[in-house]
NUTOR-604094 format. One record per atom (N, C-alpha, C, O): residue in one letter; x, y, z. Coordinates in steps of 0.02 Angstrom, whole numbers, padded with zeros to 5 digits, always signed. Layout:
BEGIN
aXYZ...
END
This chain:
BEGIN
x+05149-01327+02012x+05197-01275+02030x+05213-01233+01968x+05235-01265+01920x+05205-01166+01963x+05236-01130+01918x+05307-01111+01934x+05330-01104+01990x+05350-01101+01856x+05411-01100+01875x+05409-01028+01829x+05364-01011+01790x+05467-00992+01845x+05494-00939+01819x+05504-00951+01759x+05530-01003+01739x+05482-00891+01713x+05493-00882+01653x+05582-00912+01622x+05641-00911+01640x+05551-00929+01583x+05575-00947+01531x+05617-00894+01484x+05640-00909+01429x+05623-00827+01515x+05659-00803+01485x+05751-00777+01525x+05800-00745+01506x+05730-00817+01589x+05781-00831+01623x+05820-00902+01614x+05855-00930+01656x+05805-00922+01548x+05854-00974+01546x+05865-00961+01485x+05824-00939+01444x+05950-00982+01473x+05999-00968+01409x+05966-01022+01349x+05973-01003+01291x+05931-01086+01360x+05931-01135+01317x+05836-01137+01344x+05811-01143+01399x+05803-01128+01271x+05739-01124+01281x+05727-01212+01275x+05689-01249+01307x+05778-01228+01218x+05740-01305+01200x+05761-01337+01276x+05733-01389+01291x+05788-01321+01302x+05813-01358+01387x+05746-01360+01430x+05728-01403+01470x+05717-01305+01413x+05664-01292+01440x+05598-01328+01412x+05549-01344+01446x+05603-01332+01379x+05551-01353+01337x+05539-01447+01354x+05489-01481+01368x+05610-01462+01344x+05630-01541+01350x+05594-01557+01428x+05564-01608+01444x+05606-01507+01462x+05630-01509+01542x+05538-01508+01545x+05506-01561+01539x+05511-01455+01554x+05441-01430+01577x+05368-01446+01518x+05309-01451+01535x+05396-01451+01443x+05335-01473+01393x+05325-01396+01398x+05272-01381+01370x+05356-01342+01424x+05309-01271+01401x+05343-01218+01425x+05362-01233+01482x+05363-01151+01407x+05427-01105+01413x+05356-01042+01404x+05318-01038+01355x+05356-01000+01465x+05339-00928+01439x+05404-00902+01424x+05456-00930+01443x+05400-00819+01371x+05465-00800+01343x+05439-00742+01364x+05383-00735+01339x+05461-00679+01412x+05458-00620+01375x+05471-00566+01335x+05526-00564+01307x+05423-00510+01324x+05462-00490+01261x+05523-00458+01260x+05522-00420+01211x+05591-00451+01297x+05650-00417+01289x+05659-00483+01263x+05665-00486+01201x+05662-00538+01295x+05705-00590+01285x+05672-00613+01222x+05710-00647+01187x+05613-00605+01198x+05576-00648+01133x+05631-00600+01079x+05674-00622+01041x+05618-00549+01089x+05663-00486+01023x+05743-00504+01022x+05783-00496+00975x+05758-00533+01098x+05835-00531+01070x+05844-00589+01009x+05869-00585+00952x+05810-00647+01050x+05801-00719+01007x+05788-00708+00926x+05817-00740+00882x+05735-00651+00914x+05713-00645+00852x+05755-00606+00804x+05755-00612+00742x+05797-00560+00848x+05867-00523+00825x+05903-00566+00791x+05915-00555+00732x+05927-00621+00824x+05962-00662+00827x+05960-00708+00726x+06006-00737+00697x+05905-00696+00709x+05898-00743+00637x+05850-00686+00583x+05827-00699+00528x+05847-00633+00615x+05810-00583+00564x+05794-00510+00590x+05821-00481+00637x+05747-00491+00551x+05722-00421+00572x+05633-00394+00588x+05584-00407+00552x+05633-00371+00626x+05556-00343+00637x+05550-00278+00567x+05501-00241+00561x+05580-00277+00544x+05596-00198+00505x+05516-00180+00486x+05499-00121+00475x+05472-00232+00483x+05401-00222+00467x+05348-00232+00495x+05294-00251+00471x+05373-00210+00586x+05324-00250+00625x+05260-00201+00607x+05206-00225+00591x+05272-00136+00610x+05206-00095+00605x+05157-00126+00547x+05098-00136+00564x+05164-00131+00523x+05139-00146+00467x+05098-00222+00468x+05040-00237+00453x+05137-00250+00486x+05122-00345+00530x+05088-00313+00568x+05042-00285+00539x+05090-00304+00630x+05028-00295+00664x+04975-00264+00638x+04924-00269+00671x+04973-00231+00586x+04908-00164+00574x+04876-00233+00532x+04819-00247+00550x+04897-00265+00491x+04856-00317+00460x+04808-00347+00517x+04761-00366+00483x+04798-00357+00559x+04747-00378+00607x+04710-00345+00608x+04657-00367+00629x+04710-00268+00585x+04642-00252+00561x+04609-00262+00508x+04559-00230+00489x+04632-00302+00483x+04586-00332+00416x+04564-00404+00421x+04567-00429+00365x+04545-00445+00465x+04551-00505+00469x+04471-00498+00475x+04439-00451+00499x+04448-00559+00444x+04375-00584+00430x+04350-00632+00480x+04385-00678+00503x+04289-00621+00496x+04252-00663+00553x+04268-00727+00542x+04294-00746+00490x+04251-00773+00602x+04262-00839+00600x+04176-00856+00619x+04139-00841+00665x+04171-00892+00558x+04099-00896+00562x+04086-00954+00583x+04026-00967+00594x+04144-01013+00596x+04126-01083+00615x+04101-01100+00693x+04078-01152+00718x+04111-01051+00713x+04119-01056+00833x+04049-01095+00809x+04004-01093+00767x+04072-01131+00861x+04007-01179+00883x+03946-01148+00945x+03895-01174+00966x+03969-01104+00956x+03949-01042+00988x+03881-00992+00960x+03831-00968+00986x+03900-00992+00920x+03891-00933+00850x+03913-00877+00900x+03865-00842+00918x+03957-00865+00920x+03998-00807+00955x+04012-00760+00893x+04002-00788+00839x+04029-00704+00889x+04029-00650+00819x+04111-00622+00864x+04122-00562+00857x+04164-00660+00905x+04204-00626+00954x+04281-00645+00892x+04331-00609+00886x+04272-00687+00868x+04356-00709+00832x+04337-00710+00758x+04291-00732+00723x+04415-00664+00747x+04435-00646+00665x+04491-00668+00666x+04532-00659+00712x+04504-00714+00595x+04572-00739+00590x+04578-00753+00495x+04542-00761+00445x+04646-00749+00515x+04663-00794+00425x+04717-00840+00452x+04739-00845+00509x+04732-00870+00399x+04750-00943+00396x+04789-00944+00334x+04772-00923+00279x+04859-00980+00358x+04901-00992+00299x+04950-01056+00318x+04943-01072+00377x+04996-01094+00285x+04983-01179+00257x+05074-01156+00236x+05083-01117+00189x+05144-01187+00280x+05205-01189+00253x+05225-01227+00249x+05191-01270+00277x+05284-01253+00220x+05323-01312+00227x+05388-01296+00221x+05415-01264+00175x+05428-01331+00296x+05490-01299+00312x+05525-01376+00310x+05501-01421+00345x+05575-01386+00271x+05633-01413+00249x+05693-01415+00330x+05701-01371+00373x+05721-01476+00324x+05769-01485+00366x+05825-01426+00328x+05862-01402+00371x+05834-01407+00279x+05870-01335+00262x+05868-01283+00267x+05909-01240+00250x+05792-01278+00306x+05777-01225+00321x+05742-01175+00262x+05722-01119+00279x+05737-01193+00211x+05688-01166+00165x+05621-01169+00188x+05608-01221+00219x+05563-01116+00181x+05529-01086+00218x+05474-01078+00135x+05476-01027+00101x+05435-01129+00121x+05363-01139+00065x+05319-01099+00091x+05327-01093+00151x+05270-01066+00067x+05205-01074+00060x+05173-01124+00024x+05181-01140-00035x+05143-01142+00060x+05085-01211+00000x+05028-01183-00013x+05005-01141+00025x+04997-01202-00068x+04922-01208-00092x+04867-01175-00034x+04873-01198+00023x+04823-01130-00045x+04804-01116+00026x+04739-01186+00034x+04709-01214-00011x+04735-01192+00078x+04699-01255+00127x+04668-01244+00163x+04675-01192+00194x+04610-01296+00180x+04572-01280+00253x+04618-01308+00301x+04666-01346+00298x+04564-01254+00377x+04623-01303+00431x+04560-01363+00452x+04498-01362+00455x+04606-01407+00462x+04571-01449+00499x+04591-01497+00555x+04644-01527+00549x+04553-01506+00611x+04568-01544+00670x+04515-01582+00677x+04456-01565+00668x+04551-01669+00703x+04503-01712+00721x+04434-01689+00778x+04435-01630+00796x+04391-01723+00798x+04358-01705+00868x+04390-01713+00911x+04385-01674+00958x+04436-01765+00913x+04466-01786+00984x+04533-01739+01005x+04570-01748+01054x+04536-01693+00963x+04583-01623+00985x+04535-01566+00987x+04534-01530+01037x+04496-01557+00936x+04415-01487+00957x+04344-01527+00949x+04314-01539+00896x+04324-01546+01015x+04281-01559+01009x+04215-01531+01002x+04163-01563+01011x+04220-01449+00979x+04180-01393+00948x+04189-01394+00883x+04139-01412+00852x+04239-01380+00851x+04246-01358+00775x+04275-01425+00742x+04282-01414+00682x+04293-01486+00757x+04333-01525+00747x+04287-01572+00699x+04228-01584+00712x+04324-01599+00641x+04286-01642+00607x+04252-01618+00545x+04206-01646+00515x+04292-01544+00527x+04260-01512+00472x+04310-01474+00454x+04357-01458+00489x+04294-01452+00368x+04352-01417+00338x+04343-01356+00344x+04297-01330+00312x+04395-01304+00398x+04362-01221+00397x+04392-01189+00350x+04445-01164+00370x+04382-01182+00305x+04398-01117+00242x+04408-01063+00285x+04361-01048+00322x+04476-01022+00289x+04476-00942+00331x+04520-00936+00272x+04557-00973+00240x+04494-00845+00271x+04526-00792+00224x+04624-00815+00230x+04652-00825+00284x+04656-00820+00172x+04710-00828+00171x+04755-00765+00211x+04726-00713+00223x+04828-00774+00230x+04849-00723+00235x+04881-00661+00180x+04890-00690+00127x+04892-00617+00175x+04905-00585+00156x+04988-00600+00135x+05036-00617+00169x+04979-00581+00052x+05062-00597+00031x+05117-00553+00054x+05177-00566+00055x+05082-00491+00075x+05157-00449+00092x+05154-00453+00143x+05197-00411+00158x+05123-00486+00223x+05136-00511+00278x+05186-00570+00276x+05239-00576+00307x+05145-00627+00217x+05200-00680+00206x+05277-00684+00206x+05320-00711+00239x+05271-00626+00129x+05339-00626+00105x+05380-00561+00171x+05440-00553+00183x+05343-00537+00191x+05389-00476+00251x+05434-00506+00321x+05425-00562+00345x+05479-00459+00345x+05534-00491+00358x+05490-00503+00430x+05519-00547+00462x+05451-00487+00454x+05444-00499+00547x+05400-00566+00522x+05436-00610+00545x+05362-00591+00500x+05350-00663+00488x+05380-00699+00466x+05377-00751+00499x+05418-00704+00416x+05507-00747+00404x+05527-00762+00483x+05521-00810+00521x+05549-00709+00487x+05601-00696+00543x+05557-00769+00603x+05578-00826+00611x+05501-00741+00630x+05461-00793+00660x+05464-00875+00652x+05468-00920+00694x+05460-00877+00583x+05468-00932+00558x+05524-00986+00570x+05524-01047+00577x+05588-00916+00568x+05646-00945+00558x+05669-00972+00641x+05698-01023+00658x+05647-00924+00675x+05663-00932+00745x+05597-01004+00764x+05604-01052+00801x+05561-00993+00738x+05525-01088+00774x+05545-01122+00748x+05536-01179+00769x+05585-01115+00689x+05609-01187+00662x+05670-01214+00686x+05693-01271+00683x+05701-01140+00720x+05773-01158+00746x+05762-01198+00832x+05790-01246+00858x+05707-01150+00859x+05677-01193+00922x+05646-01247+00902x+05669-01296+00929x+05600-01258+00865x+05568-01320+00860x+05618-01384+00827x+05626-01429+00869x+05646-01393+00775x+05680-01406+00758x+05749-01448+00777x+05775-01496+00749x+05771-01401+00846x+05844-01398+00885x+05788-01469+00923x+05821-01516+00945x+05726-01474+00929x+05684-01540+00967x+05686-01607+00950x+05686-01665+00971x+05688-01566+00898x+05650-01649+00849x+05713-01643+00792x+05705-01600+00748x+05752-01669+00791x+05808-01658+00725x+05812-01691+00672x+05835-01676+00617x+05777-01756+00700x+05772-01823+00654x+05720-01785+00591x+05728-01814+00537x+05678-01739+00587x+05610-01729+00559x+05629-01683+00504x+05646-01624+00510x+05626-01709+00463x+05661-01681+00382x+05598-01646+00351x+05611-01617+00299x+05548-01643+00365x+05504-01597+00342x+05441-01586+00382x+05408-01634+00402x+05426-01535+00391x+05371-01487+00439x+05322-01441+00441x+05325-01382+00460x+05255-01486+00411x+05205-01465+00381x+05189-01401+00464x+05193-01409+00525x+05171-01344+00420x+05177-01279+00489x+05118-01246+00475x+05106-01222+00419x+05086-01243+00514x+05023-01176+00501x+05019-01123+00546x+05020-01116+00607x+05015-01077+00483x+05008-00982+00539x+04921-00979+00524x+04884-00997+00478x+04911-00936+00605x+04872-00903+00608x+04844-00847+00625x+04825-00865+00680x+04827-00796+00621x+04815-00739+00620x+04743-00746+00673x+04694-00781+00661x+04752-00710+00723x+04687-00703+00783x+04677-00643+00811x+04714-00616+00851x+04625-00622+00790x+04587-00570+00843x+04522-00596+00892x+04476-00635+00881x+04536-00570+00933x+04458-00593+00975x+04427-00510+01020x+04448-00470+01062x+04392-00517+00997x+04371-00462+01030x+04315-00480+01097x+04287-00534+01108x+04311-00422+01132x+04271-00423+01213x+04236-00364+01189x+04262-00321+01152x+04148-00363+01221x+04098-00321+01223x+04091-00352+01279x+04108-00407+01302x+04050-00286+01305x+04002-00286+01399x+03967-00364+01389x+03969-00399+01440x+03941-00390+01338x+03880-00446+01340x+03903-00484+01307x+03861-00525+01290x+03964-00494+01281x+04025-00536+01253x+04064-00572+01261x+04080-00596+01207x+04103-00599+01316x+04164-00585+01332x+04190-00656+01279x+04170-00714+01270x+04237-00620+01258x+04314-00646+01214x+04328-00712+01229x+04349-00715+01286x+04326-00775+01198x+04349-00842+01190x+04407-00864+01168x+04403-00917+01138x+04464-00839+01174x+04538-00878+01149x+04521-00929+01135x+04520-00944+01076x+04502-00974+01182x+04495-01051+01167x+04432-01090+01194x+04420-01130+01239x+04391-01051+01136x+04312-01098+01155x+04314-01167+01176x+04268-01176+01216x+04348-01221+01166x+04339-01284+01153x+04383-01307+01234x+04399-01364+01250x+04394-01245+01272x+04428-01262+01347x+04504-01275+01332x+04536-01260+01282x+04523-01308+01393x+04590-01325+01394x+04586-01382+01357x+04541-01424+01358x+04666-01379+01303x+04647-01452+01236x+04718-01447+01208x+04762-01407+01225x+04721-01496+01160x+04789-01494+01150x+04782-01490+01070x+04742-01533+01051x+04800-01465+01036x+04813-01458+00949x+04809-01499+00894x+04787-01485+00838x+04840-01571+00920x+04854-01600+00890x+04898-01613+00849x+04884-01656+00808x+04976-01577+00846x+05010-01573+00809x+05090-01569+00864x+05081-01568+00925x+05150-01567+00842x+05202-01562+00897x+05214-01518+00937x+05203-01532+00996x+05242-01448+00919x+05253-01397+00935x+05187-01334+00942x+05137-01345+00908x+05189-01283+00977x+05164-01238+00970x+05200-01164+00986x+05236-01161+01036x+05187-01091+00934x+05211-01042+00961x+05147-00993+00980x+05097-00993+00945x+05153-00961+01025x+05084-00906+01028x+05125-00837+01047x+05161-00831+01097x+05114-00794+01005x+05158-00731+01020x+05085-00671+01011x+05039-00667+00971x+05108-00630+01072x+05063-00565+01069x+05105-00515+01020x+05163-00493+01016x+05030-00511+00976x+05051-00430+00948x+05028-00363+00974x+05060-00311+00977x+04943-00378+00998x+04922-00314+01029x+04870-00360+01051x+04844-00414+01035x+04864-00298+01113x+04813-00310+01166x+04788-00241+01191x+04826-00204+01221x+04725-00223+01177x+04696-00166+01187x+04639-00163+01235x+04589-00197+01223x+04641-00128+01285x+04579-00120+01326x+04537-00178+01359x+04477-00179+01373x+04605-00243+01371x+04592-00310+01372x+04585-00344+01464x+04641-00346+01489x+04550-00358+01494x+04561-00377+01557x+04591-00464+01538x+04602-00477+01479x+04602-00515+01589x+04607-00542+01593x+04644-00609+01508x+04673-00575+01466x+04641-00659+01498x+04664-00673+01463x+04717-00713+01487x+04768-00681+01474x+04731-00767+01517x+04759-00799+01560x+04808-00880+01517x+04776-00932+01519x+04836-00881+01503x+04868-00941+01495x+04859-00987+01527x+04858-00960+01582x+04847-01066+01542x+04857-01099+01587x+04884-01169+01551x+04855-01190+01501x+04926-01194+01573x+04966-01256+01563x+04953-01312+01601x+04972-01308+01659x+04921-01372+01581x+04910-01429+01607x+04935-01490+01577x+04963-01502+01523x+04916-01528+01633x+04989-01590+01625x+04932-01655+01589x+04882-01674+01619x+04953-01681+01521x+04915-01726+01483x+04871-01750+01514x+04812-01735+01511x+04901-01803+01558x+04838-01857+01612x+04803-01844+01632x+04744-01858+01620x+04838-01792+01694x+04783-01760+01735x+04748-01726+01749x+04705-01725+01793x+04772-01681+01697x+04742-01603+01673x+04776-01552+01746x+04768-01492+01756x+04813-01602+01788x+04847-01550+01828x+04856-01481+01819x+04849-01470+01759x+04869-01420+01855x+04896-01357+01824x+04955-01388+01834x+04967-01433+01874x+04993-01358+01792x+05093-01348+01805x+05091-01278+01799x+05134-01255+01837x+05051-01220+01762x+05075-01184+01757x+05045-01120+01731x+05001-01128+01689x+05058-01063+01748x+04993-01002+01701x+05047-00920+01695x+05094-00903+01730x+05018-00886+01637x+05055-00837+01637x+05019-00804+01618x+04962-00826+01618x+05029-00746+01594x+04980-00691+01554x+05022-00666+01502x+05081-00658+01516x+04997-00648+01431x+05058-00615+01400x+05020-00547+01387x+04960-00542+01374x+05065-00499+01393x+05038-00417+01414x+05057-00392+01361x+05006-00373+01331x+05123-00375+01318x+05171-00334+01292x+05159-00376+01215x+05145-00435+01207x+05170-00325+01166x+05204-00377+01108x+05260-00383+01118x+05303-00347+01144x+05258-00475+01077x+05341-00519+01084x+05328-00546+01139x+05383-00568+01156x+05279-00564+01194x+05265-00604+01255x+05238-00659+01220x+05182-00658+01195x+05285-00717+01217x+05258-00776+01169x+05250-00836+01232x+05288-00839+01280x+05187-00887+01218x+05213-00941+01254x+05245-01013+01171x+05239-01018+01110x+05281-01055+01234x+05312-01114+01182x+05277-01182+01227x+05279-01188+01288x+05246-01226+01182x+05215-01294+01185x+05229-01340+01170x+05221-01355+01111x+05252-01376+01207x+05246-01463+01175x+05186-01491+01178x+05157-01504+01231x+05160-01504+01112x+05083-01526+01121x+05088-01573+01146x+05052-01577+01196x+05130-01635+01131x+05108-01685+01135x+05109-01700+01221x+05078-01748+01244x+05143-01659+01258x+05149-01669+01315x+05106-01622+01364x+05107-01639+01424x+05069-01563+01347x+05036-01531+01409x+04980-01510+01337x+04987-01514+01276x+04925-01486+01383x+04853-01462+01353x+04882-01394+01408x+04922-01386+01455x+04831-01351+01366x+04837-01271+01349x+04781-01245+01332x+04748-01265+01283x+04760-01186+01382x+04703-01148+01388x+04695-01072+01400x+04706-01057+01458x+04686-01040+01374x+04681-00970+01390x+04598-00959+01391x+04557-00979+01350x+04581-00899+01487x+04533-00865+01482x+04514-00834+01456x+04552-00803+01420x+04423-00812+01453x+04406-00782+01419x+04439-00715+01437x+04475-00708+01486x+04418-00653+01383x+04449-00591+01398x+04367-00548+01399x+04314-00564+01372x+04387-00483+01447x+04333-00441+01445x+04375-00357+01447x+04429-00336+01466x+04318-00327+01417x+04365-00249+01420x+04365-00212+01481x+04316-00203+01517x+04414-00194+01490x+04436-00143+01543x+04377-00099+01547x+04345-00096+01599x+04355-00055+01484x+04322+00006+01502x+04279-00019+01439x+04289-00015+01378x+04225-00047+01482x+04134-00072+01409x+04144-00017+01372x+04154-00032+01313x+04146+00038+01383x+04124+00109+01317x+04199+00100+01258x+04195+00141+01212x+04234+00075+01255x+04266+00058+01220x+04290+00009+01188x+04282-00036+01229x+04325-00024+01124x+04334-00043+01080x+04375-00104+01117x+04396-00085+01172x+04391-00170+01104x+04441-00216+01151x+04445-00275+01118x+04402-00314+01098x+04519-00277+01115x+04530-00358+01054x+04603-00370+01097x+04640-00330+01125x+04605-00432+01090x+04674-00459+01110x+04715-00488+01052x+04698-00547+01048x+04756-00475+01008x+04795-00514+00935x+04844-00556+00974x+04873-00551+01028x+04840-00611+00914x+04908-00666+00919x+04910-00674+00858x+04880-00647+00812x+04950-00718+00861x+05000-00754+00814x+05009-00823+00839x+05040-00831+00892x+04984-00877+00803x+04986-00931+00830x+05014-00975+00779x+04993-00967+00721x+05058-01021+00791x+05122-01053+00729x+05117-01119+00758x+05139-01135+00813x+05085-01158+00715x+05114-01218+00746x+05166-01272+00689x+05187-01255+00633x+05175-01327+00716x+05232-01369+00699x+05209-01441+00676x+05238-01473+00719x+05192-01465+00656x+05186-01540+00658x+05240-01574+00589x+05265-01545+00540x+05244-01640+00607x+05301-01674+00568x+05250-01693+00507x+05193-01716+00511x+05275-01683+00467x+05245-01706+00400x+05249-01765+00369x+05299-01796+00353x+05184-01779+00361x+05164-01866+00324x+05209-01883+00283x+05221-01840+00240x+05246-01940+00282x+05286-01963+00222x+05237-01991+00162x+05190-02030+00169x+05258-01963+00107x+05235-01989+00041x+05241-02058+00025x+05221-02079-00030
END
């Protein structure tokens, strides 16, 4: 059963507790993000997606996804690190395509880092993620930067590796732009059974979905362009959460 957005309820972590997964849309994502900062630099944040470098790892050899990759560490105080830049890496038994190897992707960019609409982001998952898990005094976090693009003899892979789960606690996925994009589908399934619970589309920037990994797997369709004679990428922003190894 799909339930109504998630931006009809006052308490997202209620939601979250309640369902393992909250679509937000974007009036309601901007008020939330109002709420602990400023977009004052979204233009600018989004235009960086046009600089993002192929992902040469698809097990595919697909030429469809550009991304960078960057490595935080957020404090029960809410202090907000960059660390050392790092590969990402996931076991097989979360990507059983890319999984099991270290992917080196182009770092992000420091004046995306240090600018206020990625703070701001930051600050708002840590206050949702966070408000979850309270006991968790430190929260190894990774951003990522995604383009995927769609051609006529192409079509666009969000998530080559199918419906799967991350491997880590939390997840945020927020649209920045979507151009000349058909389809592109969210779908929410329930751990065991791979049941649906649930599917949305995010259209607008600030149309974010919220994840409990540990409790539902998460899949988005491929995308194809509206009109082949033209240009077609779908951007996100993908943040995730996991609790960090004690020393």
């Amino acid at each position: 059963m799909t339930r109504a957005p998630a931006d009809a309820v006052d308490d997202l972590p209620a939601a979250l507790r309640r369902d393992g997964y909250a679509f937000v849309a974007h009036a309601r994502m901007r008020e939330l993000l109002d709420q602990v900062g400023t977009l004052e630099d979204w233009p600018a944040f989004a235009a960086s997606w046009n600089d993002l470098a192929l992902d040469t790892y698809l097990a595919d050899f697909g030429r469809y996804r550009r991304r960078r990759h960057a490595v935080f560490r957020i404090d029960d105080d809410s202090a907000i690190v960059r660390e050392a830049h790092q590969p990402h890496w996931q076991s097989r038994e979360y990507n059983a395509l890319q999984g099991g190897i270290e992917r080196w992707f182009e770092p992000l960019e420091n004046s995306i880092v240090s600018g206020a609409s990625l703070q701001t982001i930051l600050r708002l998952s840590f206050a949702l993620f966070g408000s979850l898990s309270p006991e968790v005094k430190t929260w190894h976090v990774e951003v990522h930067q995604f383009r995927i693009e769609a051609r006529p003899d192409e079509p666009g892979q969000p998530t080559p590796e199918g419906v799967h789960r991350d491997g880590v606690d939390y997840v945020l996925v927020l649209l920045v732009d979507r151009v000349n994009i058909a389809s592109g589908t969210t779908t929410i399934h329930a751990a065991g059974t791979r049941e649906l619970l649930g599917s949305f589309t995010l259209t607008k920037p600030l149309d974010a979905a919220l994840v409990d990994d540990a409790r539902v797997f998460h899949g988005v369709t491929p995308v194809e362009p509206l009109d082949p004679a033209q240009p077609a990428h779908r951007d996100v922003l993908v943040v995730t959460f996991k609790r960090a190894q004690r020393s």
